[in-house]
Backbone as numpy.savetxt, mean C-alpha at the origin, in Angstrom:
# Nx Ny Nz CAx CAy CAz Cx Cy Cz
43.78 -8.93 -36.28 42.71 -7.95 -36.34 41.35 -8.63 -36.30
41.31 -9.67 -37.20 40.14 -10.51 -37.03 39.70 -11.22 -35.58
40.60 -11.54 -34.93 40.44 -11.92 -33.67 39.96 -11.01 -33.18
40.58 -9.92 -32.75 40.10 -8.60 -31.73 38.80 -8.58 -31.82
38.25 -8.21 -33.64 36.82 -8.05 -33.86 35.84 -8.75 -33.07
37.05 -10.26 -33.36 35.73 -11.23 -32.99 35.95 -11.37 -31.08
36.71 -11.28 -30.49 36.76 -11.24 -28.93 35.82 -9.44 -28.19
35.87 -8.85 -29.67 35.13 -7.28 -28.72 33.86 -7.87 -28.74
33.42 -8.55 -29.98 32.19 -9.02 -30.70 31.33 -9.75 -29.10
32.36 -10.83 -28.77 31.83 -11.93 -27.83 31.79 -10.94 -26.34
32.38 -10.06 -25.99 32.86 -9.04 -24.94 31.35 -8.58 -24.57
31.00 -7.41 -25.92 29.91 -6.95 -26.38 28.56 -7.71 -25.70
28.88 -9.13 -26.38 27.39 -9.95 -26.17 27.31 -10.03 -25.13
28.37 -10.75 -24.31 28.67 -11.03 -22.33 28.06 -9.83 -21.85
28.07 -8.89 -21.88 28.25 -7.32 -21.59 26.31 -7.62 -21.67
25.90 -7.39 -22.83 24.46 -7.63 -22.81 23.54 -8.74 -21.80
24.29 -10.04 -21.95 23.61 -11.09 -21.07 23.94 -10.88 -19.62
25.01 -10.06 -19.22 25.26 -10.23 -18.13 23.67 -8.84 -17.44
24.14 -7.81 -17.84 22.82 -6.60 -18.16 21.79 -7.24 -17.57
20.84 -7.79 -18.73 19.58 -8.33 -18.26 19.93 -9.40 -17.65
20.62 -10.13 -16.91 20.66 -10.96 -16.28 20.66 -10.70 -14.60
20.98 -9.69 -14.39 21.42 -8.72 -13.29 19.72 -8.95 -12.75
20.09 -8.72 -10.84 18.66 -9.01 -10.63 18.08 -7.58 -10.44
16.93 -7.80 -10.13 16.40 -5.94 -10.37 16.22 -6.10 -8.94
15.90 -4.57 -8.71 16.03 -3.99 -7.22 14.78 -4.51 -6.71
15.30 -4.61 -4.97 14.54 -5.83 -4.61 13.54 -4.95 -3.92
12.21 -5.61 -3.81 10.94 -4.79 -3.70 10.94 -4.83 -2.13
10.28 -3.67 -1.79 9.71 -4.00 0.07 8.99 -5.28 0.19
9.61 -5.22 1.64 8.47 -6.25 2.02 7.99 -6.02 3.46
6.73 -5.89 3.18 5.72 -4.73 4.32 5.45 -5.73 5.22
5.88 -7.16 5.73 5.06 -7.86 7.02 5.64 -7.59 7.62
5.65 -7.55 9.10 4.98 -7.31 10.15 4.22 -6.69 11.15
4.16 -6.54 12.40 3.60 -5.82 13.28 4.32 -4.66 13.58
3.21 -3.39 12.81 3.54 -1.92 13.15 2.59 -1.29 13.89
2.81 -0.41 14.76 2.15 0.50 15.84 2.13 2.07 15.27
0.93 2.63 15.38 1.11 3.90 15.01 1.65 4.81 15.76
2.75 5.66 15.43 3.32 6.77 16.21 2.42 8.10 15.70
1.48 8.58 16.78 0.60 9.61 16.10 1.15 11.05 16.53
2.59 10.79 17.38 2.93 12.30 16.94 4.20 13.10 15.62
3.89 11.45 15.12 4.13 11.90 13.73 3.02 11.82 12.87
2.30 11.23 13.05 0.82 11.27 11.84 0.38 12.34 12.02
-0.02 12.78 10.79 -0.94 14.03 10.32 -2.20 13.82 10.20
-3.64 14.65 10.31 -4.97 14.68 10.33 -5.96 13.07 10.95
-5.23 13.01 12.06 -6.19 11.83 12.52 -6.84 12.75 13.64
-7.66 12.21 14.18 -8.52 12.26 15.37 -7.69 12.20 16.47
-7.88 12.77 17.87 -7.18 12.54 19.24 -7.04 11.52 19.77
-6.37 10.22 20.30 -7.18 9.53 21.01 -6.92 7.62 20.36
-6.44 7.92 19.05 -6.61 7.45 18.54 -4.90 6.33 18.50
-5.33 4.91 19.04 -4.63 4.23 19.13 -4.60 2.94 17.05
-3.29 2.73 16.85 -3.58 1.48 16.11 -2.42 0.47 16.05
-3.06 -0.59 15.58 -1.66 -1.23 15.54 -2.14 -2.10 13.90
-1.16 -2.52 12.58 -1.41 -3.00 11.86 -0.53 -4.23 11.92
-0.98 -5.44 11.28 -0.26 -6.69 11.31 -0.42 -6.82 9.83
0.66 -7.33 9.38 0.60 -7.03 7.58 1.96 -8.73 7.53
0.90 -9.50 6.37 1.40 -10.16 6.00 1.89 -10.25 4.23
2.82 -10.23 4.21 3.71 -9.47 2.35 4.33 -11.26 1.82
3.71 -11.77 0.64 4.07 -12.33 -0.17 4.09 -12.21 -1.44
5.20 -11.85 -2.37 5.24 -11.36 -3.62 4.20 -10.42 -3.88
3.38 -10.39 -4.72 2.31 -9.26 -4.85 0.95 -9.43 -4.34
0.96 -10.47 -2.99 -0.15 -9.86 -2.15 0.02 -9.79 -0.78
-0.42 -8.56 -0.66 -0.30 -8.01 0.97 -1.18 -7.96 1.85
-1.50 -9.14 3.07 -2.85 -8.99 3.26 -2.51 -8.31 4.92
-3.53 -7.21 5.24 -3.67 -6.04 6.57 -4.61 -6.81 7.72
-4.38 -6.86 8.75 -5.03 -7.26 9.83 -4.81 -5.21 10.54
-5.72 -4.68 10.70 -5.93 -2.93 11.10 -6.76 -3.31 12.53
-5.99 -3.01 13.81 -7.11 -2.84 15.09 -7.02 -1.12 15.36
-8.18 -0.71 15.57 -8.19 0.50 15.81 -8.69 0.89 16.63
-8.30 1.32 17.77 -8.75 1.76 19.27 -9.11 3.39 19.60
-10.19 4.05 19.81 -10.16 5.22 19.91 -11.53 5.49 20.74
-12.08 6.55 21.01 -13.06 6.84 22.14 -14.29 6.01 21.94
-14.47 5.63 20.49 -15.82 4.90 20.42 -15.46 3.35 20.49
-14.47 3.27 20.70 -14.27 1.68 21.08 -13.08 1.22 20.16
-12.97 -0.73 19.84 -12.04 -0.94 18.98 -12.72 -1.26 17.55
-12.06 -1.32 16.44 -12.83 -2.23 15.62 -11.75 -2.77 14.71
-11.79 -4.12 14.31 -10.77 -4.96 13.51 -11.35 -4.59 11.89
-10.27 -4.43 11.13 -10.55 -4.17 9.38 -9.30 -5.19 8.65
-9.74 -6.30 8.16 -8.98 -7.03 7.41 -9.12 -6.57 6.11
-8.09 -6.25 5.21 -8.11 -5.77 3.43 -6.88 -6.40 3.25
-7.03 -6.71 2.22 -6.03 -8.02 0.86 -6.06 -6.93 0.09
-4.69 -6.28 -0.41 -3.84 -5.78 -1.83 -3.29 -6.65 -2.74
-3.59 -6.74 -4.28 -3.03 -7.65 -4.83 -2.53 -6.85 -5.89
-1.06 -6.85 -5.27 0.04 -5.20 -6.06 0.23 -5.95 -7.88
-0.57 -6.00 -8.55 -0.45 -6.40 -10.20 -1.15 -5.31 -11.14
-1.18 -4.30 -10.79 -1.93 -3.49 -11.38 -3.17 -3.44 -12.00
-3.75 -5.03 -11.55 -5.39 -5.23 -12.04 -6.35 -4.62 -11.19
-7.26 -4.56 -11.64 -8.73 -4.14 -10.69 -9.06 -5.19 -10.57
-9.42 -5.12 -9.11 -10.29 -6.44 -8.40 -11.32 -5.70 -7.57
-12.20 -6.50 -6.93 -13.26 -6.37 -6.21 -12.99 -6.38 -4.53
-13.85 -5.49 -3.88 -13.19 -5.85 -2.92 -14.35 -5.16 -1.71
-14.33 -5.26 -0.76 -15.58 -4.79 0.37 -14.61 -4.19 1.25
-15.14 -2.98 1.32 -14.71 -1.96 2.17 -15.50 -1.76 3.93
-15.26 -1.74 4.35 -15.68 -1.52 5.89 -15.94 0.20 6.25
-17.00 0.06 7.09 -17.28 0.95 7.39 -17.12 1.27 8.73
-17.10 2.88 9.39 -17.03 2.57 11.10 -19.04 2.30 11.66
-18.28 1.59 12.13 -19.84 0.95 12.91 -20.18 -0.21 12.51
-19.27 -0.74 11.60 -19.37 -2.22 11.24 -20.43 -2.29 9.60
-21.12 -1.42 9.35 -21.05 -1.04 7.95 -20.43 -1.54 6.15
-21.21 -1.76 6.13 -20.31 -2.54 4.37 -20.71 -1.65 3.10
-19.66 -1.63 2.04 -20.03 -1.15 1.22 -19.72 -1.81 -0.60
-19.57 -1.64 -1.25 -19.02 -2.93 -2.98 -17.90 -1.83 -3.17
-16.84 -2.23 -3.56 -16.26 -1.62 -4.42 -14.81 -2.16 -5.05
-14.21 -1.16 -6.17 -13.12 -1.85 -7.17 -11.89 -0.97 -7.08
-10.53 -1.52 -7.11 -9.39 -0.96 -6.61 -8.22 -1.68 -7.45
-7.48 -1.21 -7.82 -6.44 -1.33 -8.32 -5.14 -1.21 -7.05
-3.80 -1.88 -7.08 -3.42 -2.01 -6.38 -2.14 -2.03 -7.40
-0.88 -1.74 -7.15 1.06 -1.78 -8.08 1.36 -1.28 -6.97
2.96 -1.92 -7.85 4.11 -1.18 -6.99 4.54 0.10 -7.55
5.29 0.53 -6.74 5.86 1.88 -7.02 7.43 1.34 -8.50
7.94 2.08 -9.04 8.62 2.18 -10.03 10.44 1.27 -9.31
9.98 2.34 -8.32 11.41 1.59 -7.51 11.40 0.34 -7.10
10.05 0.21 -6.90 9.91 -1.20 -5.75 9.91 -0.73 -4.14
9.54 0.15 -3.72 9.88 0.72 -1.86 8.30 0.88 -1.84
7.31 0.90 -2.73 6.26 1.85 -2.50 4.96 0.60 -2.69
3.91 0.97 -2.59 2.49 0.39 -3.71 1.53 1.26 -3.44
1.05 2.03 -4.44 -0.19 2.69 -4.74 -1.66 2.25 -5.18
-2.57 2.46 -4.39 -4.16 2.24 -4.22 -5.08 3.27 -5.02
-6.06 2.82 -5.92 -6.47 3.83 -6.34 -8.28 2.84 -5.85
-8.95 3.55 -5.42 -10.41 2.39 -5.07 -11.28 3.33 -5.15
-12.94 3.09 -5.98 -14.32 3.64 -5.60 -14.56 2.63 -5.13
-16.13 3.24 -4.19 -16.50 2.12 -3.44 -17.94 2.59 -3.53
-19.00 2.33 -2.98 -20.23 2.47 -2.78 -20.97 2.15 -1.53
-21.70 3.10 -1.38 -22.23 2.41 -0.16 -23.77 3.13 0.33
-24.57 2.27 0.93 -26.15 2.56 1.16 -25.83 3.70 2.50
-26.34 4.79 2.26 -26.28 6.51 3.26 -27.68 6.55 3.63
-27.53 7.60 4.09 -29.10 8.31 5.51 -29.95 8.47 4.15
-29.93 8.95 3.25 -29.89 9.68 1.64 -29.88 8.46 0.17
-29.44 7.47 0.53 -29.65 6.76 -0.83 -27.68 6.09 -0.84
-27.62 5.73 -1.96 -26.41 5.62 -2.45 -25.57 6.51 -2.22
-23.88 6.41 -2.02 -23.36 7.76 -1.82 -22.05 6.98 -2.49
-21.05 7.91 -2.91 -19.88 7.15 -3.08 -18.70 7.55 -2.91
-17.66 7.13 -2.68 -15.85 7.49 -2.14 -14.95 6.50 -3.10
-13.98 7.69 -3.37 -12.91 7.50 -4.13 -11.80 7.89 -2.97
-11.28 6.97 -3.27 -10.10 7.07 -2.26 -7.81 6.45 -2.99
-7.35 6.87 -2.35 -6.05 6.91 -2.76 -5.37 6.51 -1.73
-4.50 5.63 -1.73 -3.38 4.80 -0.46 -2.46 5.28 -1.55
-1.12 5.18 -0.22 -0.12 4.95 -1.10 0.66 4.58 0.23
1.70 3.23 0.04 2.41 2.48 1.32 3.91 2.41 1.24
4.46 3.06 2.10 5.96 3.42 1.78 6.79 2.81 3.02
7.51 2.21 2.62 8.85 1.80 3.33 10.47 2.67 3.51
10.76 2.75 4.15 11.84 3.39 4.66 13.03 2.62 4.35
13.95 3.01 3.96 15.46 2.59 3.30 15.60 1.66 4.74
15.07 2.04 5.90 15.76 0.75 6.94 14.52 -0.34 7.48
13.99 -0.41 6.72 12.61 -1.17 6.86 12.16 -0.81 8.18
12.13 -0.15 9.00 11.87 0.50 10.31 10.63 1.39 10.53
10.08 2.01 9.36 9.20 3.00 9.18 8.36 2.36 8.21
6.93 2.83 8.57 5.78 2.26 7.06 4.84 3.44 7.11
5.14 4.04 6.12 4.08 5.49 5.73 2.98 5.22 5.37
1.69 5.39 5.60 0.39 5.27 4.55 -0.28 6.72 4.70
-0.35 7.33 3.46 -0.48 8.84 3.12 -2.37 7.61 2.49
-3.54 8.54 3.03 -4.85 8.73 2.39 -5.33 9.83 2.13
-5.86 9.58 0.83 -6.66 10.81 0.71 -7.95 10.35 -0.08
-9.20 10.52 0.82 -10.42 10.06 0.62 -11.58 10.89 0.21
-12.45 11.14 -1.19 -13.47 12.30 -1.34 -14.95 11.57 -1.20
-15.48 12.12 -0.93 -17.12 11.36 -0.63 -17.86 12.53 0.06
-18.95 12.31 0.07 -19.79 13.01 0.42 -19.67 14.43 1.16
-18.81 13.93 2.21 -18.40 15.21 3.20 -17.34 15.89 2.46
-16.74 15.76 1.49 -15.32 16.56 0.65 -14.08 15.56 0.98
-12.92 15.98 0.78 -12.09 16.05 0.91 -11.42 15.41 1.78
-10.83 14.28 2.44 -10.10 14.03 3.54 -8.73 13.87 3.82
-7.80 13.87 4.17 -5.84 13.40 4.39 -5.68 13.39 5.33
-5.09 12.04 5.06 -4.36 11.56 6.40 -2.95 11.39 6.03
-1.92 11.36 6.90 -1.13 10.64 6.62 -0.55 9.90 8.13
-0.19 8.46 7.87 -0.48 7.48 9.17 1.38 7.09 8.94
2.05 7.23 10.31 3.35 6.59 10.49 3.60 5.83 11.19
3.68 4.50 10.89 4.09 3.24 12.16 5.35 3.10 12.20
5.78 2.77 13.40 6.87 1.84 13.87 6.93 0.44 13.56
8.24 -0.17 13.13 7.82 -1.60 13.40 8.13 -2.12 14.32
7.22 -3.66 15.26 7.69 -3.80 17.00 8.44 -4.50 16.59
């Protein structure tokens, strides 16, 4: 009887170390070259070509964005650093435009996702103006698909997008 106790006892513990020992579910990993399919994207403009190049190491993801559309192209490089800190960071404007601002960057709970939360600031026709904005970057169970849902408020109200690439 004493044995049993003591073999459920050791069973028990194995049972625990093995538990947390187990690896946790493995996070996306968002590099490479995706093309936007815009007749699946929602609220963009007509016309409107992109392609993103995304390089993913542990928790930083850095975006190479070309964006081609009637007023021409323009390149937007942004660095995510998915740790749930606020960092600093310069936002781009169209027309080549700069503005200051601070953003927080995590992963999603599962690990498939990372959510953006950023104000930013920037010199207007008017003075100072400012945008709060929301990313959120989703991967597809076959790494094949990369969602980026925005939703941006500033001056003019309200904006959503939601952007669907392919990967090449």
């Amino acid at each position: 009887m004493k044995m049993s106790k003591t073999l459920a006892g050791l069973f028990a513990a194995a049972c625990c170390v093995l538990a947390f020992a187990a690896p946790a579910a493995a996070k996306a990993d968002f590099s490479g070259t995706w093309v936007l399919d815009p007749s699946k994207s929602e609220g963009l403009p007509p016309g409107i070509e992109q392609t993103l190049v995304v390089r993913h190491r542990g928790d930083l993801v850095e975006a190479r964005n070309t964006i081609k559309g009637p007023q021409g192209e323009q390149v937007v490089e942004d660095t995510y650093i998915l740790d749930g800190k606020e960092t600093d960071f310069t936002p781009a404007l169209v027309g080549g435009g700069k503005g200051k601002g601070r953003r927080t960057s995590a992963w999603s709970a599962d690990g498939s996702a990372f959510d953006v939360s950023e104000r930013a600031t920037f010199d207007g026709p008017e003075g100072e103006e400012q945008v709060k904005a929301t990313r959120r970057w989703s991967l597809s169970a076959d790494g094949k698909t990369l969602t980026i849902e925005i939703t941006l408020n500033g001056p003019m109200g309200e904006m959503k997008t939601k952007r669907l690439f392919n990967k090449k």
